[in-house]
N, CA and C of each residue as an Amber inpcrd file, in Angstrom:
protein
   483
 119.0680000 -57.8270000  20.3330000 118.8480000 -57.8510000  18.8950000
 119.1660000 -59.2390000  18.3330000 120.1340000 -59.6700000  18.3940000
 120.6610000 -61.0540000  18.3200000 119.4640000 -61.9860000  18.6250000
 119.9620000 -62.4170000  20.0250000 119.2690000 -63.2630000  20.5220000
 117.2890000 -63.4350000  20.3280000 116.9090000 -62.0980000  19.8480000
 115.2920000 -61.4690000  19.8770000 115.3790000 -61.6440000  18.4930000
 116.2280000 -61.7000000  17.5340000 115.5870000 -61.4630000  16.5390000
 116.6850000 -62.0150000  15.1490000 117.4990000 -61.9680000  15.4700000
 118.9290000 -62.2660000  14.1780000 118.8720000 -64.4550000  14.4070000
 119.3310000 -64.6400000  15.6260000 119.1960000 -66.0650000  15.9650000
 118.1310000 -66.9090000  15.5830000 116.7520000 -66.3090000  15.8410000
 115.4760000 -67.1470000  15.4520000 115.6320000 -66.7090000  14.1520000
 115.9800000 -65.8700000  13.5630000 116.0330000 -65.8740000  12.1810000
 116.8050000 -66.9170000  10.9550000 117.9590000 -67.3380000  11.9340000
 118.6930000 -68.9010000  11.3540000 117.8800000 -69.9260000  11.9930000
 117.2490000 -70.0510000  12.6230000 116.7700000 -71.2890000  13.3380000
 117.7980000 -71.2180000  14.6380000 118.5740000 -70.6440000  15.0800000
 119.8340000 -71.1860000  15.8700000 118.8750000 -70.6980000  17.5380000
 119.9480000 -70.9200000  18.3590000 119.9230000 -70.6140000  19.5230000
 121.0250000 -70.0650000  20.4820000 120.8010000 -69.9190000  21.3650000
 122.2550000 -69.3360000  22.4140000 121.7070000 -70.2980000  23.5370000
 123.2580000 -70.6340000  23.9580000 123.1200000 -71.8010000  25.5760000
 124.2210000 -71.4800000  26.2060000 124.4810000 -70.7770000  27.7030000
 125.3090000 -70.2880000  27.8550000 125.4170000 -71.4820000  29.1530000
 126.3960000 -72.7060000  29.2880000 126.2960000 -73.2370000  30.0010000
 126.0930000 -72.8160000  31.6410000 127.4280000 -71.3810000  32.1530000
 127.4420000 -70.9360000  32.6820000 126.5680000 -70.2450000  33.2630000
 125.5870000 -69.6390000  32.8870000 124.8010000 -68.3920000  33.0940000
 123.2220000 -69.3100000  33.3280000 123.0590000 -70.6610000  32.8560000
 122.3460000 -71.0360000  32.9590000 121.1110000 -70.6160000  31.7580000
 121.1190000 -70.5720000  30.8130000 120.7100000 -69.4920000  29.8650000
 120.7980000 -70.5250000  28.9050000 119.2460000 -70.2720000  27.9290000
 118.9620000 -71.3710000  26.1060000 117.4020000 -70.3070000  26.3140000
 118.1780000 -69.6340000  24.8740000 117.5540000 -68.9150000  24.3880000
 116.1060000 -69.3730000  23.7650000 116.3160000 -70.6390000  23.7170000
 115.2400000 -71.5140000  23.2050000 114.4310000 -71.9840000  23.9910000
 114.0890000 -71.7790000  25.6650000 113.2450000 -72.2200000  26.5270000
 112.1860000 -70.8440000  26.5100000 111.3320000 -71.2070000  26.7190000
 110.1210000 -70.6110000  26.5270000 110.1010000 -69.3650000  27.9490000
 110.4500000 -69.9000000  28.7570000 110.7490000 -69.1550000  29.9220000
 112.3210000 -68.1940000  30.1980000 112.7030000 -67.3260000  29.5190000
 113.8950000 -66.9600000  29.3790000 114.0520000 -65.6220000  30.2200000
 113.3400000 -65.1070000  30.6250000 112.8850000 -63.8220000  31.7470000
 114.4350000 -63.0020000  31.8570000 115.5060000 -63.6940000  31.9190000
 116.8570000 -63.5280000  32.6630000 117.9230000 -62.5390000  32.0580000
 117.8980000 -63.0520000  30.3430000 118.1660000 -62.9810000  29.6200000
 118.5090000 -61.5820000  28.9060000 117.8510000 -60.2600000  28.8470000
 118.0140000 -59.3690000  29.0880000 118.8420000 -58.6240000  29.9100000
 118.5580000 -58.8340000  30.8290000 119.1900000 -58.3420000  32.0160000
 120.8060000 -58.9240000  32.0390000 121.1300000 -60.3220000  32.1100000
 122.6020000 -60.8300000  31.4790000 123.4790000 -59.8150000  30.9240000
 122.1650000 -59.4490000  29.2510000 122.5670000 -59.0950000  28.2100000
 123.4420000 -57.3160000  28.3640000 122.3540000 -57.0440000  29.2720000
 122.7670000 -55.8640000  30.1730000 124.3360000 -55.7990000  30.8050000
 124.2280000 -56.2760000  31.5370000 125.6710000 -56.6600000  32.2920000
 127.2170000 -57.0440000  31.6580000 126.5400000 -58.1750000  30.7600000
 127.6090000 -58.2620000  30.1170000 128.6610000 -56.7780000  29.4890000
 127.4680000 -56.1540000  28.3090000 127.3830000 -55.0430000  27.7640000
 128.0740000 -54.4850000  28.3890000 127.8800000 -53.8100000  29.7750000
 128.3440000 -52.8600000  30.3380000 129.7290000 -53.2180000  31.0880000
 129.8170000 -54.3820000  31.5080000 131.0900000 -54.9880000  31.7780000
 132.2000000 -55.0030000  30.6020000 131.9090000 -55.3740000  29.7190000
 132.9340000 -55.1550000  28.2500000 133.0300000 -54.0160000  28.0910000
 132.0400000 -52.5980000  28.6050000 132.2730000 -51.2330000  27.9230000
 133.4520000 -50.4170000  28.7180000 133.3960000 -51.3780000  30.5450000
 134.1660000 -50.8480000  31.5860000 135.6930000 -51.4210000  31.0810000
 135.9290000 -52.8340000  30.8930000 137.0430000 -53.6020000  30.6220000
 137.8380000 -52.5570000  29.6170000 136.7400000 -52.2500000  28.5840000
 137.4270000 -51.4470000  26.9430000 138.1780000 -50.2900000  28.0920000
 137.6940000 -49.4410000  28.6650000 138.2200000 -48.1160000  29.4080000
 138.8990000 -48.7050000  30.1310000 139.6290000 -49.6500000  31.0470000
 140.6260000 -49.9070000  31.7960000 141.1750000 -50.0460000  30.7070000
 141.1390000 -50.9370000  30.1470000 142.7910000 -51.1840000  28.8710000
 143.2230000 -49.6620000  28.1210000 142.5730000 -49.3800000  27.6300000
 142.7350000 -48.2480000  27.1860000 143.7320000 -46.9790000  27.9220000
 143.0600000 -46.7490000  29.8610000 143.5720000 -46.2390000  30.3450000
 144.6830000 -46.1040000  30.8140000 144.9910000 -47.8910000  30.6150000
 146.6400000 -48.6540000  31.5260000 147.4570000 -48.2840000  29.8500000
 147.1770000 -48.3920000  28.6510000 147.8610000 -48.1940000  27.3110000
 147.9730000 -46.7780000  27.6140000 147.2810000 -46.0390000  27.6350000
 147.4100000 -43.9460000  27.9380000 148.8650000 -43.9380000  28.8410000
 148.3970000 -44.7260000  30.1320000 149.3980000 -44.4200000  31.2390000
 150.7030000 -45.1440000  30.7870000 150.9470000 -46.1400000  30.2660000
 152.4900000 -46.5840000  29.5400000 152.7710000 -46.0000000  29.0510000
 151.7230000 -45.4960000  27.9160000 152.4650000 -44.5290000  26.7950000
 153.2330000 -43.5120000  27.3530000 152.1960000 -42.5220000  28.3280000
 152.6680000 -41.3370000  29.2410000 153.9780000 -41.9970000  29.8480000
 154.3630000 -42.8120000  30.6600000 155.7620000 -43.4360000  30.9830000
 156.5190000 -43.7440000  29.9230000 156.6080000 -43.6630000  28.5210000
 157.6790000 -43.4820000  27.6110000 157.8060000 -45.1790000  27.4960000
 156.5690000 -46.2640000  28.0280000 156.9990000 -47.6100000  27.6880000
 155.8770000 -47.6420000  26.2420000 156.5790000 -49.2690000  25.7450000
 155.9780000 -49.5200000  24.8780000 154.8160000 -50.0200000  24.9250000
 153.4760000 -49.9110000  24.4940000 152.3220000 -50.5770000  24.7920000
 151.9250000 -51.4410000  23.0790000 152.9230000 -51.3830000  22.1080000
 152.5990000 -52.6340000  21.2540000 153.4280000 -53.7800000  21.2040000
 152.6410000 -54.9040000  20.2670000 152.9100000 -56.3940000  20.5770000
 154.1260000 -56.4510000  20.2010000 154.9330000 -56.2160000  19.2520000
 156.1920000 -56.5800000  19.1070000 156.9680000 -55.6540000  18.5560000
 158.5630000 -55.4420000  18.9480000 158.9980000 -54.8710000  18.0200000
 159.4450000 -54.4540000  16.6110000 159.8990000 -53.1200000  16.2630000
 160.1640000 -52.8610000  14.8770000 161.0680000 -54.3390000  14.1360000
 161.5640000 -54.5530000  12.8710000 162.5570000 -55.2660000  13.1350000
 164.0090000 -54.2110000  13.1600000 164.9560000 -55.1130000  13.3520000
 166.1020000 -54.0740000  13.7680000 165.8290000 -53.7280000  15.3000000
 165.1530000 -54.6410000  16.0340000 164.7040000 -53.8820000  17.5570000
 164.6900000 -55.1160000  17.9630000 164.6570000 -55.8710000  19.3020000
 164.3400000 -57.0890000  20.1050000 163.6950000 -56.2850000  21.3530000
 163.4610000 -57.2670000  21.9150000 162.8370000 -56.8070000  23.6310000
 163.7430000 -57.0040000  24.9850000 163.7600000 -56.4940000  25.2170000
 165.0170000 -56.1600000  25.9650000 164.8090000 -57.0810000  27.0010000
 165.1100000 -58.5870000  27.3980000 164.7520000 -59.3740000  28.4390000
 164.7340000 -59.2350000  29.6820000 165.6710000 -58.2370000  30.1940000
 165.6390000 -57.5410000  31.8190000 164.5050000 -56.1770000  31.8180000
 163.8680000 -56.2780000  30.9810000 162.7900000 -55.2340000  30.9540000
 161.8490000 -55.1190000  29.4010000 160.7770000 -55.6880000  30.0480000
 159.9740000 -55.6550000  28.4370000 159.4460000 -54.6470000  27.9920000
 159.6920000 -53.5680000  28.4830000 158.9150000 -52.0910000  28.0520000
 159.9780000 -51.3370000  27.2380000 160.9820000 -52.2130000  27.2870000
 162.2300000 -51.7120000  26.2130000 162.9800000 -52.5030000  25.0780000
 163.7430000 -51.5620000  24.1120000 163.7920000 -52.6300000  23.1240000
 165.2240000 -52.2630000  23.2990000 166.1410000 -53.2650000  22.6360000
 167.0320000 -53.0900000  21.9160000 167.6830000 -53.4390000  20.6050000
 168.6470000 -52.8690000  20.5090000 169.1210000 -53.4440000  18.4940000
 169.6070000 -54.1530000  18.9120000 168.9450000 -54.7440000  17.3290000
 169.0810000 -56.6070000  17.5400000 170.2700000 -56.0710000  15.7450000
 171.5730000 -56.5580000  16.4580000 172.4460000 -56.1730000  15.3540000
 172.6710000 -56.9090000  14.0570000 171.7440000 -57.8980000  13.9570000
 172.0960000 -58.3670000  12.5000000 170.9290000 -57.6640000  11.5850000
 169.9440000 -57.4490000  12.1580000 168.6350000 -56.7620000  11.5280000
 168.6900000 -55.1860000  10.9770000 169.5170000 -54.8470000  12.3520000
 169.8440000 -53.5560000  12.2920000 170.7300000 -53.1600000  10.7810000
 171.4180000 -54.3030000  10.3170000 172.4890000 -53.8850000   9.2810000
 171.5050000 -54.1300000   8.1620000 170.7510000 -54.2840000   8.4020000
 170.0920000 -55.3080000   6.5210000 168.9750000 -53.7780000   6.8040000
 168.5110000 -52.9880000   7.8100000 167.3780000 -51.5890000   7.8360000
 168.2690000 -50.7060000   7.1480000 169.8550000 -50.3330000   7.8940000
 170.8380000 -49.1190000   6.9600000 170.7610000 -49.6860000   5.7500000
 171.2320000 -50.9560000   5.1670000 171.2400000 -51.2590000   4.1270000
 170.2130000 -51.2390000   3.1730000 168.6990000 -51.1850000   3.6140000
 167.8420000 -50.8010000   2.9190000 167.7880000 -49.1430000   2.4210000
 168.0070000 -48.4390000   3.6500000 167.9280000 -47.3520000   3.3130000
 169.0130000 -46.3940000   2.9060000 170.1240000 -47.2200000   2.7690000
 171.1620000 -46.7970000   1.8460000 170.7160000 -46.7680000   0.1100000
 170.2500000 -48.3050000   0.0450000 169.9550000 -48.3640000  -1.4230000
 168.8560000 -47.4610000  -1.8680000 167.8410000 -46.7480000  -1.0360000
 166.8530000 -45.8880000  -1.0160000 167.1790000 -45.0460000  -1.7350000
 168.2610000 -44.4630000  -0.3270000 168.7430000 -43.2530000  -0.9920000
 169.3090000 -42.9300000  -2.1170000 169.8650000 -44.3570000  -2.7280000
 170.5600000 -44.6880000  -4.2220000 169.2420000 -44.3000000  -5.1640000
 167.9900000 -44.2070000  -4.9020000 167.2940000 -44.2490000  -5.8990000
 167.4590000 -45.9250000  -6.1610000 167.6820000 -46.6150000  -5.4310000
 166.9340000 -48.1420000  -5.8960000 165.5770000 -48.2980000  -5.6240000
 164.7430000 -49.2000000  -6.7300000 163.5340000 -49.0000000  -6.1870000
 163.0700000 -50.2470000  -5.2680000 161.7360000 -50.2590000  -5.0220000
 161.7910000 -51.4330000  -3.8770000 161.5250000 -52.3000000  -4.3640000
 161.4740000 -52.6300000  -5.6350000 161.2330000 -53.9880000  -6.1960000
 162.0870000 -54.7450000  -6.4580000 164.0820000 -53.7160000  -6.5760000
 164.9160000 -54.1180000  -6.5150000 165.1660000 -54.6870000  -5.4170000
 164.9050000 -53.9280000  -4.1990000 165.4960000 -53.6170000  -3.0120000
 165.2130000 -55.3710000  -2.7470000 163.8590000 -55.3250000  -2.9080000
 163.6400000 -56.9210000  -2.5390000 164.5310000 -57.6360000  -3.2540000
 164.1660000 -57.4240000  -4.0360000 165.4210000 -58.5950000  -5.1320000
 166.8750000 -58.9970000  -4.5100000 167.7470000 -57.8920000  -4.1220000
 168.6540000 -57.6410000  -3.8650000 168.5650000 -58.6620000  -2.6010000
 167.4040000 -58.5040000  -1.3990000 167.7460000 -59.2500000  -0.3010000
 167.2500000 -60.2470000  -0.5130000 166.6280000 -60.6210000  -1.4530000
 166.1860000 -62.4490000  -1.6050000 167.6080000 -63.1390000  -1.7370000
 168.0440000 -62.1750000  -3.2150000 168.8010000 -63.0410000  -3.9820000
 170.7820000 -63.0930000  -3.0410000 170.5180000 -62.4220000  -1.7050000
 171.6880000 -62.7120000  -0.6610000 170.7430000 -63.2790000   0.1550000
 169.6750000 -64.3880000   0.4890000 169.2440000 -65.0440000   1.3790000
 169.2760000 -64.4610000   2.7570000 168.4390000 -63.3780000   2.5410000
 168.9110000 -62.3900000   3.7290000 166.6340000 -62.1830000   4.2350000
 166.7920000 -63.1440000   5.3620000 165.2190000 -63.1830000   5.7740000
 164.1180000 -61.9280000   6.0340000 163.1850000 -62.0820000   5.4830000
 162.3530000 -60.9800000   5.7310000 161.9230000 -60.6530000   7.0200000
 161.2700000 -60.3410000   7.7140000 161.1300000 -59.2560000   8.7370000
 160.0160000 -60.6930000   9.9770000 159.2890000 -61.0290000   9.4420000
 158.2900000 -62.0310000   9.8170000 159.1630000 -63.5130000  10.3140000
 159.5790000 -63.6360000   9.3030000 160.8750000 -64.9780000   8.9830000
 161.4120000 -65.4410000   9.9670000 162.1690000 -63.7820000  10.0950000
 163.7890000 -63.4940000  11.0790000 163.3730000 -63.6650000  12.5830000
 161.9960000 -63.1880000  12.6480000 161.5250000 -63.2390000  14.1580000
 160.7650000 -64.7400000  14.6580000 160.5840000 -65.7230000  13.7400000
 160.2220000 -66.7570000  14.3000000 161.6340000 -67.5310000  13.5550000
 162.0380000 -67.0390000  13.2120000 163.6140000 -67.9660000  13.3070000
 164.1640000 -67.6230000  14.7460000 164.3880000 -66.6590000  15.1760000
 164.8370000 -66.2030000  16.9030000 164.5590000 -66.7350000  17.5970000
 163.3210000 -67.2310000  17.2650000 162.3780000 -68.3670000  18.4210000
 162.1370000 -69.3730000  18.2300000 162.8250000 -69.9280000  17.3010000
 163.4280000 -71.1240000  17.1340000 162.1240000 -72.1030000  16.4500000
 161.1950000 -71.4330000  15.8390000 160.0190000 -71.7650000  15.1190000
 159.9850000 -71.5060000  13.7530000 158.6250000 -72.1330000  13.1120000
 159.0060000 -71.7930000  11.5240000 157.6010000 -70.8030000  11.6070000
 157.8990000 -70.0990000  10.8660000 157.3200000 -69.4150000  10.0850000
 155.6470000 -69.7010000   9.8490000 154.5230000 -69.4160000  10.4100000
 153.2770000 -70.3510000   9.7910000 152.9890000 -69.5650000   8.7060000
 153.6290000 -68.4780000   8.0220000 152.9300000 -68.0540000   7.0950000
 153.8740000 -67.9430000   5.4270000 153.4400000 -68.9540000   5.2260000
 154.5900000 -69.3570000   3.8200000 154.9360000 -68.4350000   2.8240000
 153.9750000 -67.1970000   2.6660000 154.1160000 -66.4940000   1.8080000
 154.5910000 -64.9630000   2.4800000 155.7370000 -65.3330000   3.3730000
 156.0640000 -64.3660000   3.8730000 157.6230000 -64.6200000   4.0320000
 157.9470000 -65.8080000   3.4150000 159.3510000 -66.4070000   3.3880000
 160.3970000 -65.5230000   2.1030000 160.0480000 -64.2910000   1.8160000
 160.8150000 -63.5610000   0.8290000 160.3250000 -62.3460000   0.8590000
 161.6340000 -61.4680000   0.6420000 160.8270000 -59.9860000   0.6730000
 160.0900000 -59.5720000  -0.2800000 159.2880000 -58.6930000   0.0550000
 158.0440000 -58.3650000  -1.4400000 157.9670000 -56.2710000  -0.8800000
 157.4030000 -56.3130000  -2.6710000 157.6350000 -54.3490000  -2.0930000
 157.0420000 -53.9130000  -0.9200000 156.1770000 -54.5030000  -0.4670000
 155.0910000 -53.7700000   1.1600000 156.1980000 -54.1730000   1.8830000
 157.2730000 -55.2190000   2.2440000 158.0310000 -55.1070000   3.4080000
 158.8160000 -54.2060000   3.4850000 159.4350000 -54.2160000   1.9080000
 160.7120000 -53.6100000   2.1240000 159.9340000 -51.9770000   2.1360000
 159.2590000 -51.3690000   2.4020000 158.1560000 -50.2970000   2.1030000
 158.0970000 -49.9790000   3.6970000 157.3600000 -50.9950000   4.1400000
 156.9460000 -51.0570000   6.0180000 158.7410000 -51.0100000   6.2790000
 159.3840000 -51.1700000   6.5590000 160.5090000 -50.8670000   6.5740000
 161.1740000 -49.1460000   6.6160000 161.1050000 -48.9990000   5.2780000
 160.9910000 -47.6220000   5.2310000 159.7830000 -46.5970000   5.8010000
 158.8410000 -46.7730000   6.0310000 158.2420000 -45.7200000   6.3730000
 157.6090000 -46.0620000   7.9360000 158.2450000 -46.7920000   8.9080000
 158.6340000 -47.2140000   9.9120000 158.8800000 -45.5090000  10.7050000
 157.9120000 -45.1130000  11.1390000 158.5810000 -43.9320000  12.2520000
 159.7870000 -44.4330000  13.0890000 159.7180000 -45.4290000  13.6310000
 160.4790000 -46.0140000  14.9430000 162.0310000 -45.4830000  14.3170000
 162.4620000 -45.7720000  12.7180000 163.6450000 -45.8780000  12.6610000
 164.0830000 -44.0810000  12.2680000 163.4150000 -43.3940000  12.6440000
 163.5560000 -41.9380000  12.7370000 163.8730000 -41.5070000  14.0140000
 163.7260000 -42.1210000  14.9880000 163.7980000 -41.6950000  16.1420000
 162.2900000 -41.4810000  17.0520000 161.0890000 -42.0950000  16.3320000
 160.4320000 -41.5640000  17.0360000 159.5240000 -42.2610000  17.8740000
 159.8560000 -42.8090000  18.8140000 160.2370000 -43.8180000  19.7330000
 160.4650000 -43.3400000  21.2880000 159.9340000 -42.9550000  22.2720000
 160.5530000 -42.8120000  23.3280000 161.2730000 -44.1030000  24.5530000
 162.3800000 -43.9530000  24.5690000 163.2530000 -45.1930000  25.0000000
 163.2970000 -44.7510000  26.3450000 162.7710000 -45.9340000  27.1130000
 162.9950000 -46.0980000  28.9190000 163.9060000 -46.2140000  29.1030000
 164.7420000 -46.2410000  30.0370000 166.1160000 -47.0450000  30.3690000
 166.3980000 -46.9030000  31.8470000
């Protein structure tokens, strides 16, 4: 579809150095068939990943990119986390003030105004990096929110060990 019909429609072309392939030679016979392969190679790749994520899960490991905050990765085993204890105190402390009936617009307030890092911040401060995303340098109601409605900090989490 692309290549037959979306591409000549910008003027553009496809040149696949590799494959030997320019969509723009008059003689392109190959091209199809590639298109084939590829296709079906990406549809097989999607079902292995998928299947190896099923089978972690089924083993009680973690199959996402990073942890909750209030959690680190456990360096003698990355399929596990552990509390990371300064994070851990600023999550009760959120959900202490919760339970106060503070709302989260305070809640933020409250941890700006003790210079106490947001969730994004805290984890490329660990790693000894800054932050690339500037507008993530203070808490705002969606963190302190993702925070709270965080399954992980319910327990629902299955922990390897």
């Amino acid at each position: 579809k692309y290549t037959d019909f979306m591409l000549p429609m910008f003027g553009c072309r496809l040149v696949a150095m590799a494959d030997n392939i320019d969509t723009g030679q008059p003689e392109n016979d190959m091209m199809p068939f590639y298109s084939l392969l590829n296709d079906q190679y990406l549809k097989d790749l999607s079902k292995k990943i998928k299947a190896a994520h099923r089978s972690m899960a089924l083993e009680g490991k973690r199959v996402s990119g990073r942890p909750p905050y209030g959690y680190r990765v456990d360096p003698s085993d990355k399929h596990n986390f552990l509390i990371d204890d300064y994070a851990a105190v600023v999550v009760k402390r959120i959900f202490e003030m919760r339970l106060q009936n503070t709302a989260y617009g305070k809640i933020a307030g409250i941890l700006n105004n003790e210079g106490i890092l947001p969730p994004l911040s805290y984890e490329y401060q660990q790693k000894g990096r800054e932050c690339p995303r500037k507008t993530q340098s203070a808490w705002i109601v969606r963190s302190v929110k993702a925070v709270l409605e965080n399954p992980a900090y319910i327990g629902c989490r299955v922990e390897v060990r």
